[in-house]
VEXDREN-2710 file (C-alpha; in Angstrom, 1 decimal):
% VEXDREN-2710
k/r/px/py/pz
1/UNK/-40.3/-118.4/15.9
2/UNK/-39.1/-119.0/12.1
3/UNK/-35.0/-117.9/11.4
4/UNK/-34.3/-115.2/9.0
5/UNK/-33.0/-116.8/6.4
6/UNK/-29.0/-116.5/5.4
7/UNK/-27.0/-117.6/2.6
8/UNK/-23.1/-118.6/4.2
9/UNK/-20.7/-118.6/1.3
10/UNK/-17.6/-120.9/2.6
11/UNK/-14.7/-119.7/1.3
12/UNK/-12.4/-122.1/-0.6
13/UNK/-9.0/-122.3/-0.4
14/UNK/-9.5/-121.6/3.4
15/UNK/-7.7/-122.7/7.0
16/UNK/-4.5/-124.4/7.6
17/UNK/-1.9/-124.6/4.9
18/UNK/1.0/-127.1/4.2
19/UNK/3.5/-125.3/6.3
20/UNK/1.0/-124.9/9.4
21/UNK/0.4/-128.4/9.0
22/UNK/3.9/-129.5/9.1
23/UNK/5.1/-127.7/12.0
24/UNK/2.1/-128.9/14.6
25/UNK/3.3/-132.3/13.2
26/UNK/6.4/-131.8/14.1
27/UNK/5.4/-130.5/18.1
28/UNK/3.4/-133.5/18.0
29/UNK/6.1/-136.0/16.7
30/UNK/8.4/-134.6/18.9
31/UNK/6.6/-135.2/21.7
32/UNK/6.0/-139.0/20.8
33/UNK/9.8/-139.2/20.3
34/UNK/11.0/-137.5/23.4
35/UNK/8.1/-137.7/26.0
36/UNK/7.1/-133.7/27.8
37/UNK/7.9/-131.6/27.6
38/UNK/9.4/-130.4/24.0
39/UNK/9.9/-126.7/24.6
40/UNK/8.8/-124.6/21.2
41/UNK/10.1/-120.8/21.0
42/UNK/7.5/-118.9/20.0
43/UNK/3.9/-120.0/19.1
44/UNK/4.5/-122.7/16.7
45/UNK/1.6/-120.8/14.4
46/UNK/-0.4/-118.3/15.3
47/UNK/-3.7/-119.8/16.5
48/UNK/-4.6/-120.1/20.7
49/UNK/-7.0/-122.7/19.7
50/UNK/-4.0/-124.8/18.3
51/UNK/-1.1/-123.7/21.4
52/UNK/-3.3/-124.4/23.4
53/UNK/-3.9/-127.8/22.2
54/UNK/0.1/-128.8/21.9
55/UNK/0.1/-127.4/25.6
56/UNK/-2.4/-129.8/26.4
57/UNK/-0.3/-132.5/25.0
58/UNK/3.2/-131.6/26.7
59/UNK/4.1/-128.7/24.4
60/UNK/5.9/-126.0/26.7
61/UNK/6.3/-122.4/24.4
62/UNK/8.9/-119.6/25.6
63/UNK/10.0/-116.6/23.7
64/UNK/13.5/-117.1/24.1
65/UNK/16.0/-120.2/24.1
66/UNK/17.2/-119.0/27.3
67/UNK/14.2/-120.1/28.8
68/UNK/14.5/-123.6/27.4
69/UNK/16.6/-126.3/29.6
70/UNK/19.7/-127.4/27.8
71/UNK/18.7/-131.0/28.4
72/UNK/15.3/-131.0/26.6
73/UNK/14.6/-130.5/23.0
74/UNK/13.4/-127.2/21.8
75/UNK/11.5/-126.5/18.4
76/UNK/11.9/-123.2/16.4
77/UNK/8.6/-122.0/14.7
78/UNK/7.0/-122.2/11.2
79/UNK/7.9/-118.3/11.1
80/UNK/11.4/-119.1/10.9
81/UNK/14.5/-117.3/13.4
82/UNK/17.0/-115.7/12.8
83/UNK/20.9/-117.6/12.5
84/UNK/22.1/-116.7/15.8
85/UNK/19.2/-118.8/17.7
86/UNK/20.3/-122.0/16.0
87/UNK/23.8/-121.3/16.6
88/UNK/23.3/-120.8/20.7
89/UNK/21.4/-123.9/20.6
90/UNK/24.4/-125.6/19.3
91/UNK/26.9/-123.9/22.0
92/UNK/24.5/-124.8/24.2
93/UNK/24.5/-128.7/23.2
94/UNK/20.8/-128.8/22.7
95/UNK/18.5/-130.9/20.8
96/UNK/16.4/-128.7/18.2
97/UNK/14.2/-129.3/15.4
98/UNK/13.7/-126.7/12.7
99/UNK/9.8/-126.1/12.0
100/UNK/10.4/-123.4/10.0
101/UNK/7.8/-123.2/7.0
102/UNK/10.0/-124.4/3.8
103/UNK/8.2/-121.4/1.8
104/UNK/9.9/-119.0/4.4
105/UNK/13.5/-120.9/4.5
106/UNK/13.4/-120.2/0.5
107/UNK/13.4/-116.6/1.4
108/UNK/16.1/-116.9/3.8
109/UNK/18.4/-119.1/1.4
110/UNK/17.3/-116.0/-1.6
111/UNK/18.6/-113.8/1.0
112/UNK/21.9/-115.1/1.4
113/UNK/22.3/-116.1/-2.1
114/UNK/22.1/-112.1/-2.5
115/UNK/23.9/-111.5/0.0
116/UNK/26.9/-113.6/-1.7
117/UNK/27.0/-111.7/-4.7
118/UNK/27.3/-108.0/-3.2
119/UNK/23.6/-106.8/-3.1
120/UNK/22.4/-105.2/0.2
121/UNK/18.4/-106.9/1.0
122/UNK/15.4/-104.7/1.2
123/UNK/12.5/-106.7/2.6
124/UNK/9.1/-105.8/2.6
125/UNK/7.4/-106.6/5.3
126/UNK/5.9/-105.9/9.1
127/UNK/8.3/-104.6/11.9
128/UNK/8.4/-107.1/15.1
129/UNK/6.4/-109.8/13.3
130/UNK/8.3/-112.6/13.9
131/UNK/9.1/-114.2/10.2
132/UNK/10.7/-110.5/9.5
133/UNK/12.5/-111.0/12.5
134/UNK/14.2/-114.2/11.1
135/UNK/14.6/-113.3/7.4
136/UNK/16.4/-109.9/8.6
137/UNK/18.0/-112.2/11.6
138/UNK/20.2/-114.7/8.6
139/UNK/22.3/-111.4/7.8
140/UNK/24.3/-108.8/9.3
141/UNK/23.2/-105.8/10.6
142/UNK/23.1/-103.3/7.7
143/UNK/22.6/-105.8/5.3
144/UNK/18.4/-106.0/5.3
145/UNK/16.6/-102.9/5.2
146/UNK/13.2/-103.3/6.1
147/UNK/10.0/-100.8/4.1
148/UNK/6.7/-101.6/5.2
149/UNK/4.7/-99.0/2.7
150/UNK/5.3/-97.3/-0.3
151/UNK/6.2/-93.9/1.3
152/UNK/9.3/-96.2/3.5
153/UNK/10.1/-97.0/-0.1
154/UNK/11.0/-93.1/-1.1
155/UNK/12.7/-92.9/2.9
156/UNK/15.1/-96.0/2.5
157/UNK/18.7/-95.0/2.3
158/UNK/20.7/-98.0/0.8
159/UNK/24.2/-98.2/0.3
160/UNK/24.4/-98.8/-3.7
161/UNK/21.2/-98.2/-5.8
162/UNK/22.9/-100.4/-8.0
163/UNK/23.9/-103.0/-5.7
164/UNK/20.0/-104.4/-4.6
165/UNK/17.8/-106.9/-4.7
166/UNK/14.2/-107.3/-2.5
167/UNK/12.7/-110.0/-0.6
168/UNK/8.8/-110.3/1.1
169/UNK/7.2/-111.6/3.9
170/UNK/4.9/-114.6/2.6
171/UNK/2.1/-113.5/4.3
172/UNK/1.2/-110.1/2.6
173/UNK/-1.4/-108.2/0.9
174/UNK/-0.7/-109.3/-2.8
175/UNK/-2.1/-106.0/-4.0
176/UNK/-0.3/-104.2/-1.3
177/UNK/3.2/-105.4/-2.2
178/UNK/2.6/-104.8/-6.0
179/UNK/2.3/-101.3/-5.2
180/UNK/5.2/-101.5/-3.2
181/UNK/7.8/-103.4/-5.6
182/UNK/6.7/-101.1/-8.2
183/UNK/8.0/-97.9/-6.2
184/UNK/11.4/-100.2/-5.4
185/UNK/11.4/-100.7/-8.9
186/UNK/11.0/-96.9/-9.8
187/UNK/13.5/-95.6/-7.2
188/UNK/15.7/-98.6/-8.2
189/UNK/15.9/-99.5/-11.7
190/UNK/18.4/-101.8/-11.1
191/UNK/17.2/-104.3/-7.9
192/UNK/16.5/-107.8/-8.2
193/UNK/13.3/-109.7/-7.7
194/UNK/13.2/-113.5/-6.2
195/UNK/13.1/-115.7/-9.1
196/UNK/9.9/-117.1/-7.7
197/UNK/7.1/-114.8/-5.8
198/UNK/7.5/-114.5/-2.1
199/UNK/4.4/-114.2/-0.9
200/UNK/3.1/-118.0/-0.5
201/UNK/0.5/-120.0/-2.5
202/UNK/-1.8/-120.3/0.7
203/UNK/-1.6/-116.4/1.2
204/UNK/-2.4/-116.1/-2.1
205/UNK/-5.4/-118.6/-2.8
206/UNK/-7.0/-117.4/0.2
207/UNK/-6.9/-114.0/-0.7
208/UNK/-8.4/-114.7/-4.2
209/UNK/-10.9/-116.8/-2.3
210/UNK/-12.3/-113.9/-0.5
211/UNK/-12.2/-111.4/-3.7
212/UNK/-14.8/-114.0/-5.1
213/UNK/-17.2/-113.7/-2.4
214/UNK/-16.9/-110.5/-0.9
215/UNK/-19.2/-108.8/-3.4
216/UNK/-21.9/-110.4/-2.2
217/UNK/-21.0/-110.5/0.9
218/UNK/-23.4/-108.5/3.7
219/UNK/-20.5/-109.3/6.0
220/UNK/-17.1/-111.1/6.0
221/UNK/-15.4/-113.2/9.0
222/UNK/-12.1/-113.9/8.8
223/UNK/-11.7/-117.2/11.6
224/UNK/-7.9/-116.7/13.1
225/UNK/-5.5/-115.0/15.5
226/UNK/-5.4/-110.8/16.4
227/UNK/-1.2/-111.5/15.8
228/UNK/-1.9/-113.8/12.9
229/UNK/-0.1/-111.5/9.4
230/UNK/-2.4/-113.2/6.9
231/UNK/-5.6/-113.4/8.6
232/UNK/-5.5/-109.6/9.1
233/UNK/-4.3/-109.6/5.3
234/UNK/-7.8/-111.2/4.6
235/UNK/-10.1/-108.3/6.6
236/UNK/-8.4/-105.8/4.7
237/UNK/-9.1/-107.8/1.6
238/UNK/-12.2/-108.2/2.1
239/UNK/-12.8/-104.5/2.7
240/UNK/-11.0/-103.5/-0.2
241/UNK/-13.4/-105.8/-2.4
242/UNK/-17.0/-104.7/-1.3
243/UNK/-17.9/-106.4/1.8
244/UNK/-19.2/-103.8/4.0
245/UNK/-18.2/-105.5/7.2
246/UNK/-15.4/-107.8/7.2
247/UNK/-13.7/-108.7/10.8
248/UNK/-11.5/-111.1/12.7
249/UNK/-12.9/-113.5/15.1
250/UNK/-10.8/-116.5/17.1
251/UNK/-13.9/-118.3/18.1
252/UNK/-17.7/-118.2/17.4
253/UNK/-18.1/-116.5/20.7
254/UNK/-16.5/-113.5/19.6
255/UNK/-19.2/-112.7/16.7
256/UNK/-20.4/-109.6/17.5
257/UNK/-24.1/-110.4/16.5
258/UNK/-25.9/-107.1/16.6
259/UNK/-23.3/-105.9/14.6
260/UNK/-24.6/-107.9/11.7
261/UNK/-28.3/-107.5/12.7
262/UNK/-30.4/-108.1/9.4
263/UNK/-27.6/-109.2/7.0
264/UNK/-28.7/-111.9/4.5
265/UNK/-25.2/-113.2/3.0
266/UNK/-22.2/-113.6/4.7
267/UNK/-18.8/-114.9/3.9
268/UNK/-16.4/-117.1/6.0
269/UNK/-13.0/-117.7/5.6
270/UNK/-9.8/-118.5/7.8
271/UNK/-6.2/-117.8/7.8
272/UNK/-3.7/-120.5/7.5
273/UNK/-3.0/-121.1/11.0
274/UNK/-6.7/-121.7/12.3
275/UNK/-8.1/-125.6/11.9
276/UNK/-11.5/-126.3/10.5
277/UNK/-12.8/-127.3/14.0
278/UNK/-13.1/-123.2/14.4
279/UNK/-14.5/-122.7/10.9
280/UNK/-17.1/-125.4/11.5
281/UNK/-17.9/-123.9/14.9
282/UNK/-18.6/-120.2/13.6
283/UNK/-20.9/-122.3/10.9
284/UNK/-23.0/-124.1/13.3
285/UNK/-23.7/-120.8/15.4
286/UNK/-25.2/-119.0/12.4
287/UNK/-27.2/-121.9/11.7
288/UNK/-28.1/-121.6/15.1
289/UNK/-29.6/-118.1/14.5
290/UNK/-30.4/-118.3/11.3
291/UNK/-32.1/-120.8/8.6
292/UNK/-28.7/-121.1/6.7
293/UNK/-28.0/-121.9/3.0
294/UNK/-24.2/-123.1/2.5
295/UNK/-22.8/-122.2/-0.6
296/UNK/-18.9/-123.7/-0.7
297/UNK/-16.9/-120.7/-3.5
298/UNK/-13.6/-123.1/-4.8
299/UNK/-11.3/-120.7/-6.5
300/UNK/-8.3/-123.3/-6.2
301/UNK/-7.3/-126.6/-5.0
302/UNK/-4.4/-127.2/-2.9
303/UNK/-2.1/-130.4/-2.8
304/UNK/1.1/-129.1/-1.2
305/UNK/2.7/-131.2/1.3
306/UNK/5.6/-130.8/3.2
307/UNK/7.7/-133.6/4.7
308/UNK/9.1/-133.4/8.2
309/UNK/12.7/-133.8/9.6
310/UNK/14.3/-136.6/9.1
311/UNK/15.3/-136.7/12.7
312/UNK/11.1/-137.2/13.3
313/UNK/10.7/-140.1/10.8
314/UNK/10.1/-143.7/11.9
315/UNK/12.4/-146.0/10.3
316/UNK/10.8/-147.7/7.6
END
């Protein structure tokens, strides 16, 4: 029986970024140094694919550093943590390594530079997700207020209208936070931006990447993780641009096919934390169903590279 035929545009910037790519070096590196197990609080990034992997090679991942040994080294994720872990680790006489995204740490050093000169924070971002947690986490209580939509914008009481300045997530909706910095803005003539845009270059590119292709998308499928900030960032982008059906899948088993019954186009893309392994494996099952033309969309090239630790390096 002959395929349907289907046109797959690849989206381009997609998949892991520099600071994803860093911090599973780092688990990996750590590992090499100091045998298993390495103990990692939280997911390093949010992928299963990729935990599941560092499991596999001797990661062990916990929520909390009370659940870490004292006698083993512990890793912190590339969401970042708030100053009080770091310091317990100390108390506690424990190795750690920092694989907090270096994107993310500038927020955190913005934040305190603030925080030196009188302002009171307001950060936009997503309650309980874990990056907020550690950008709210390098200040006193009080001292970050946290809006999540323009209406928490006219609800925010602060202490000094005039006394403000405003940090982001990285891993936002750019169009979102617009919207939302221009109400802060409005209700606060007098708050201070970052000097630089929050929101990382990955986040970014790959949200540009899908505003290219989902117009001609039939359907959209965003390759990462259900708790993953900027692959969920992506389905709503995608939505918000034309694409008709745009979702989030982990693996190319959970493509809901009937769902896209009779589509001719469809558009693939992947949050920063999900490798190309999955992106290539979502490829090869549509070209397993269908009689598939590739079409690769570049809207940017990317050449960021992070170094690791020092601790990590080999001697040269």
């Amino acid at each position: 029986m002959e395929k349907p035929q289907l046109t797959l545009y690849l989206a381009a910037p997609r998949g892991f970024c520099a600071g994803v790519d860093r911090a599973i070096k780092i688990v990996e590196m750590a590992i090499d140094k100091w045998g298993a197990p390495v103990y990692v609080r939280h997911e390093i990034v949010h992928n299963k694919f990729v935990v599941d992997s560092l499991k596999d090679k001797g990661a062990v991942f916990v929520e909390e550093l009370h659940e870490c040994p004292p006698d083993r080294p512990v890793i912190f994720s590339a969401h970042g943590v708030p100053k009080s872990v770091p310091a317990d680790a100390e108390r506690r006489n424990m190795v750690y390594v920092d694989a907090t995204c270096p994107l993310v740490s500038k927020v955190h050093i913005e934040a305190s530079r603030h925080a030196e000169e009188g302002l009171q924070i307001v950060m936009i971002g997503h309650e309980g997700h874990p990056e907020t947690i550690g950008t709210m986490g390098q200040l006193p209580d009080g001292e970050v207020l946290l809006v999540e939509t323009v209406d928490d914008v006219a609800q925010v009481e602060v202490r000094d209208p005039s006394k403000l300045a405003f940090v982001t997530q990285t891993t936002l909706s750019v169009d979102d936070t617009i919207d939302i910095v221009a109400a802060l803005k409005a209700r606060f003539p007098a708050i201070v931006g970052p000097h630089k845009e929050d929101i990382c270059y990955a986040t970014t590119n790959r949200q540009e990447a899908v505003k290219a292709i989902a117009p001609q998308c039939d359907a959209l499928l965003v390759v990462g993780a259900p708790n993953s900030s900027n692959s969920k960032r992506l389905v709503e982008v995608a939505a918000k641009n034309g694409c008709n059906y745009a979702q989030l899948v982990q693996r190319a088993t959970d493509i809901d096919w009937r769902a896209i019954e009779g589509i001719r186009t469809i558009g693939i893309t992947a949050g920063a934390s999900a490798p190309e392994v999955l992106i290539n494996e979502v490829v090869d099952a549509f070209s397993a169903h269908y009689d598939v033309t590739v079409e690769q969309v570049v809207t940017a090239e990317e050449h960021v590279e992070f170094k690791v630790p020092r601790v990590l390096r080999v001697p040269a």
